[in-house]
N, CA, C and O atoms as CSV, one atom per row, in Angstrom:
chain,resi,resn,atom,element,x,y,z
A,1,UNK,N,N,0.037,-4.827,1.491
A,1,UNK,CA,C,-0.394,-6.044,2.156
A,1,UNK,C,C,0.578,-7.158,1.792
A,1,UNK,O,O,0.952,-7.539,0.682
A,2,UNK,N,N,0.893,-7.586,3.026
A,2,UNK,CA,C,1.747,-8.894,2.945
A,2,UNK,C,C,1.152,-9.729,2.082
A,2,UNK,O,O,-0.057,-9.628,2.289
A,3,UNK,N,N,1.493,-11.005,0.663
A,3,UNK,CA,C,1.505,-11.985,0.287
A,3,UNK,C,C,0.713,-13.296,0.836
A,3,UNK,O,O,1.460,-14.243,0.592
A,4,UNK,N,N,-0.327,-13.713,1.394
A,4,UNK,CA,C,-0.882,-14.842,1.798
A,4,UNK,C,C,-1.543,-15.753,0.940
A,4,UNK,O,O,-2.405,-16.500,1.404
A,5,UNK,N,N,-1.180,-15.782,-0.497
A,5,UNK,CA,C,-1.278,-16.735,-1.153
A,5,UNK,C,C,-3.063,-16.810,-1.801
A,5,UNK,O,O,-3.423,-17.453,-2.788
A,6,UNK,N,N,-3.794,-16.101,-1.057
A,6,UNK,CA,C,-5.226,-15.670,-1.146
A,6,UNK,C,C,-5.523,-14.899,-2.271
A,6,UNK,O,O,-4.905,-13.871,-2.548
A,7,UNK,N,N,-6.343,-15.304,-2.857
A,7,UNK,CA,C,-6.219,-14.561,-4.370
A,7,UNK,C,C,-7.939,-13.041,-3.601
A,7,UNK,O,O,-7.803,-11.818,-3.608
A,8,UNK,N,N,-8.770,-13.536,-3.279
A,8,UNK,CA,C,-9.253,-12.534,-2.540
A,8,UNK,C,C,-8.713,-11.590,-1.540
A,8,UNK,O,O,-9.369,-10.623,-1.153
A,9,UNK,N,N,-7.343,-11.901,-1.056
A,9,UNK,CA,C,-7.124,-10.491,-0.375
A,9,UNK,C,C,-5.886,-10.154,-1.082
A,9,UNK,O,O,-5.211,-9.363,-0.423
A,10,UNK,N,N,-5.578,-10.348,-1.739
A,10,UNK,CA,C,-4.344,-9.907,-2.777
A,10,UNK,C,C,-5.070,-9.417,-4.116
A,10,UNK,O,O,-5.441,-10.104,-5.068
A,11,UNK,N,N,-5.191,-7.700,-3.875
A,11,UNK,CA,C,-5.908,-7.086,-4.856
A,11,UNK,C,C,-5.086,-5.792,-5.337
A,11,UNK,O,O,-4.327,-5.312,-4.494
A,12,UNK,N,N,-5.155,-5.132,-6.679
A,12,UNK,CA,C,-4.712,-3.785,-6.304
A,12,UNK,C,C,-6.394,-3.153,-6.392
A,12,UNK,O,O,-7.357,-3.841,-6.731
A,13,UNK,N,N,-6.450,-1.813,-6.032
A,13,UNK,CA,C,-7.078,-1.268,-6.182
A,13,UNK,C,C,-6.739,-0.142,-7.066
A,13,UNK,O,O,-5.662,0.380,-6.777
A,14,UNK,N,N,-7.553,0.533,-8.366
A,14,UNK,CA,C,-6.825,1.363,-9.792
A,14,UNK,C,C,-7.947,2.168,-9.659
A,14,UNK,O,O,-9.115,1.826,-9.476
A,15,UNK,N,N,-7.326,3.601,-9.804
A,15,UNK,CA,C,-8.477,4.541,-10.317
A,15,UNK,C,C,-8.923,4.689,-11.322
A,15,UNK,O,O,-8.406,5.475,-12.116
A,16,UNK,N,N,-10.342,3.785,-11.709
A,16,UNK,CA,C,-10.521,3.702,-12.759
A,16,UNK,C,C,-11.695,4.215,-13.044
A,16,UNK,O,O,-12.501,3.293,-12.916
A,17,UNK,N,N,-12.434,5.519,-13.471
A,17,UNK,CA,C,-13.753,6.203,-13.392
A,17,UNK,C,C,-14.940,5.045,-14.251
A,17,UNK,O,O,-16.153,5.138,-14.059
A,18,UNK,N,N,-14.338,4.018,-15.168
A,18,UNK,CA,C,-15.343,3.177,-15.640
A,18,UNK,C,C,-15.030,2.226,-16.203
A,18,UNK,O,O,-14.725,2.482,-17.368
A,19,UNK,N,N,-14.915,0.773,-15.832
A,19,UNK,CA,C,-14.726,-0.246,-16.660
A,19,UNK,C,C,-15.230,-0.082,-18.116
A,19,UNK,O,O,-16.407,0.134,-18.402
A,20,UNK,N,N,-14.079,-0.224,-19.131
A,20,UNK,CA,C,-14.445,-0.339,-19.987
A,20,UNK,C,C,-14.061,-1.301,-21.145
A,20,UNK,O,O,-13.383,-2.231,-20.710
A,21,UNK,N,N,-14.234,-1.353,-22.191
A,21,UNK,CA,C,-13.397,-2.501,-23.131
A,21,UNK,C,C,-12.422,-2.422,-23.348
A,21,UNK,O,O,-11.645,-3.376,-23.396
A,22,UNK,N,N,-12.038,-0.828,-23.625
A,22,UNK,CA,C,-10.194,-0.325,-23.378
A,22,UNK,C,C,-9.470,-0.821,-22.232
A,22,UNK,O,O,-8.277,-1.119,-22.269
A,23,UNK,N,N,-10.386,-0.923,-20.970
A,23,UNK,CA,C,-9.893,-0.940,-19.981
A,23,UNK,C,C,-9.599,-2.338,-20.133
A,23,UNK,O,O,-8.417,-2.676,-20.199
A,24,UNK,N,N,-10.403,-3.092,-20.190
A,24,UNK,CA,C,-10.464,-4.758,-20.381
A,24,UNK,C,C,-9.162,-5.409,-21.299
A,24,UNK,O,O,-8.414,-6.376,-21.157
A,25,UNK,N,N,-9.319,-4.370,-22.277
A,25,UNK,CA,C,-7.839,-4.930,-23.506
A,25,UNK,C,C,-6.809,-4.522,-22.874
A,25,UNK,O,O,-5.999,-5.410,-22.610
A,26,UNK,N,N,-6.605,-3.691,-22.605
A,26,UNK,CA,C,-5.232,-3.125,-22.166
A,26,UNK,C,C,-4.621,-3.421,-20.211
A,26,UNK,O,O,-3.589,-3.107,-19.619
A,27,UNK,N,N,-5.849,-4.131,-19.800
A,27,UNK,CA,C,-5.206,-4.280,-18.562
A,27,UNK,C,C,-3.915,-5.703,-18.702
A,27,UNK,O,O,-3.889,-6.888,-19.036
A,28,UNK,N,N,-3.127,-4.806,-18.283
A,28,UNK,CA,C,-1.677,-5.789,-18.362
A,28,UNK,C,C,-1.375,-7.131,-17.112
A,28,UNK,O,O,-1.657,-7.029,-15.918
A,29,UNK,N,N,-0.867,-8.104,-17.645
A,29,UNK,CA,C,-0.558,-9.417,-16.672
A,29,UNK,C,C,0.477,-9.148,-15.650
A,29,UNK,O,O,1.405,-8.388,-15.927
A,30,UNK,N,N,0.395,-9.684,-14.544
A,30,UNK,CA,C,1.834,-9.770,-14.004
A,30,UNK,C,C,2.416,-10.710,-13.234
A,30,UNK,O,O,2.482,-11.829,-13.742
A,31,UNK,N,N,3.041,-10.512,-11.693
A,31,UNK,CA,C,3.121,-11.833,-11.114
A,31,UNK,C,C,2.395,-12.273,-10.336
A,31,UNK,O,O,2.511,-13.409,-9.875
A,32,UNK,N,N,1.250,-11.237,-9.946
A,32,UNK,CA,C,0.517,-11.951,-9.219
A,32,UNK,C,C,-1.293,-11.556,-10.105
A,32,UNK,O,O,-1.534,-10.810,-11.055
A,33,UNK,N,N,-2.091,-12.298,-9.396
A,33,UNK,CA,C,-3.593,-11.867,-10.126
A,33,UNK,C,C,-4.304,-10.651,-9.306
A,33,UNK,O,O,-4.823,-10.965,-8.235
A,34,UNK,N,N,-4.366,-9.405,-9.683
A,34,UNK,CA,C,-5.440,-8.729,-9.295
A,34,UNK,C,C,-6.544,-8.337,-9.258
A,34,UNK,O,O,-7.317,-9.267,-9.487
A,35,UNK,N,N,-7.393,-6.762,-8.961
A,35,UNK,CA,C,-8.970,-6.343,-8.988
A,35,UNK,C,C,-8.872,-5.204,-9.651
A,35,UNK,O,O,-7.863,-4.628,-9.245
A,36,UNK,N,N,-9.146,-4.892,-10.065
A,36,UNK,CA,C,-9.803,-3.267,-10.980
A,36,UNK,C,C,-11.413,-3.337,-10.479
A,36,UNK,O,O,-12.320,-4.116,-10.771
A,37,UNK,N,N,-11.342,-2.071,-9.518
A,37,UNK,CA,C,-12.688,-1.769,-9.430
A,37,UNK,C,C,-13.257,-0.774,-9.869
A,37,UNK,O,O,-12.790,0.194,-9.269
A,38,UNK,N,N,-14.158,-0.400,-10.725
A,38,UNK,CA,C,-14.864,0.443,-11.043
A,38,UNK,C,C,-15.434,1.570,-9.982
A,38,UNK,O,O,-15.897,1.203,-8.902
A,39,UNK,N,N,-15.366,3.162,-10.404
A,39,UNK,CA,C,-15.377,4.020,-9.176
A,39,UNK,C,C,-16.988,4.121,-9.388
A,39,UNK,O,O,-17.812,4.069,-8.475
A,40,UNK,N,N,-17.247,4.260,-10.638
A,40,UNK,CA,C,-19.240,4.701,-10.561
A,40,UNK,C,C,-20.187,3.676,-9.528
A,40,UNK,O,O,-20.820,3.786,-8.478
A,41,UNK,N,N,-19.801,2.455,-10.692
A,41,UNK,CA,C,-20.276,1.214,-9.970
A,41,UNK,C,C,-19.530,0.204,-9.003
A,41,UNK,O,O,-18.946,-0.812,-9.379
A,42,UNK,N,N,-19.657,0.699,-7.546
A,42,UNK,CA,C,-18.241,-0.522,-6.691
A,42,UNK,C,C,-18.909,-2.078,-6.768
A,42,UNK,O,O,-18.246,-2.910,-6.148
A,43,UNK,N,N,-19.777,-2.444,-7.247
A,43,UNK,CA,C,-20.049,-4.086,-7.455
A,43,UNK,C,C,-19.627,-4.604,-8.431
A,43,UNK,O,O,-19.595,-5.806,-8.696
A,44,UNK,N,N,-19.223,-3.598,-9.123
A,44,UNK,CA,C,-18.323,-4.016,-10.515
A,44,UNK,C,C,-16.697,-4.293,-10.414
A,44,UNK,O,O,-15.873,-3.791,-9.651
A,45,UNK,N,N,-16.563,-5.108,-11.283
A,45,UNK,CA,C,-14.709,-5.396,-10.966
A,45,UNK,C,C,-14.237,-6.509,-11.936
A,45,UNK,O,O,-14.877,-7.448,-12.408
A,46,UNK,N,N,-13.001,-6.163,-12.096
A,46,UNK,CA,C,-12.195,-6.821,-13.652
A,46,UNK,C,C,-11.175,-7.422,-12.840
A,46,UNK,O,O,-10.272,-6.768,-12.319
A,47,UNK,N,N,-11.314,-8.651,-12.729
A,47,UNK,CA,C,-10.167,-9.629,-12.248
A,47,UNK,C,C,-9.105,-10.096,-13.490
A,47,UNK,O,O,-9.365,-10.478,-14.631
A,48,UNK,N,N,-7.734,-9.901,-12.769
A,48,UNK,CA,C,-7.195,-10.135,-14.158
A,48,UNK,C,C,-6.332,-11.321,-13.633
A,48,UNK,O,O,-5.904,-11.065,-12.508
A,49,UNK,N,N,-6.081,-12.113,-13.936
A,49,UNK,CA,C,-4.775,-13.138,-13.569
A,49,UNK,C,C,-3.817,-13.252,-14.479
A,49,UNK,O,O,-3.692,-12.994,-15.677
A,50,UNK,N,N,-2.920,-13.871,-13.298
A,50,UNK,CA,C,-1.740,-14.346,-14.616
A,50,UNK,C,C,-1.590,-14.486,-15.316
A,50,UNK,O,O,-0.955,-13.788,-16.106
A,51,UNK,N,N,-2.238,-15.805,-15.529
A,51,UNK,CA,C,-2.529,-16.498,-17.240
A,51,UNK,C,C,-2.946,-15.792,-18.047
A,51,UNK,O,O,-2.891,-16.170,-19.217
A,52,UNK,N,N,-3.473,-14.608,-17.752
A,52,UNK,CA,C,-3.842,-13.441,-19.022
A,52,UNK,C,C,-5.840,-13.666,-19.163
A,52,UNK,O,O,-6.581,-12.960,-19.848
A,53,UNK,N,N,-6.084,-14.364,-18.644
A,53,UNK,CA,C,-8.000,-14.159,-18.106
A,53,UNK,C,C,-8.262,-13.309,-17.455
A,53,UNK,O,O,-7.804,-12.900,-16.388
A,54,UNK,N,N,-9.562,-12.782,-18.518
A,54,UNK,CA,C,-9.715,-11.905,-17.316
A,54,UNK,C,C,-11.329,-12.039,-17.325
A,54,UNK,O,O,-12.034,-12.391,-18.271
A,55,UNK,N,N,-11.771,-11.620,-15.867
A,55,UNK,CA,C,-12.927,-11.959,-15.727
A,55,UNK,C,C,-13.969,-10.956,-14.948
A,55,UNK,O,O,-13.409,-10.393,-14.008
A,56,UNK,N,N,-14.840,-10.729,-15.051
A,56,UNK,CA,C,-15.526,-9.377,-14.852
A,56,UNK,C,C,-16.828,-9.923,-13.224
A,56,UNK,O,O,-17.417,-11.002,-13.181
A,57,UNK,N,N,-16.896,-9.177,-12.494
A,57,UNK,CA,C,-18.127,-9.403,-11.327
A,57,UNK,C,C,-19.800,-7.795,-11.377
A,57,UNK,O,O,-20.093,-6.614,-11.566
A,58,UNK,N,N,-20.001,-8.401,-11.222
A,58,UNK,CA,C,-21.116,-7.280,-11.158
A,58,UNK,C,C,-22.025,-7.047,-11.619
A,58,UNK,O,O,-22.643,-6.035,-11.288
């Protein structure tokens, strides 16, 4: 997906079988902010941004 500056449609999507605290520590920063969604639970999701926050939905 093209770049539109939209932090909601600029996501990756990661196969990740379960959010976890490993998952939480070790998800890495980059240049843009993404989503980690959880495969068990899809209302779940680990937003990570730039600045190195990260923030959890679900």
């Amino acid at each position: 997906m093209k770049g539109t500056g939209n932090f909601s449609e600029e996501f990756k999507r990661d196969a990740v079988t379960q959010i976890t605290e490993r998952v939480v520590d070790t998800a890495e920063t980059g240049s843009k902010d993404y989503i980690i969604w959880d495969d068990k639970l899809p209302e779940l999701s680990l937003s990570v941004f730039v600045s190195g926050i990260r923030s959890h939905r679900g």
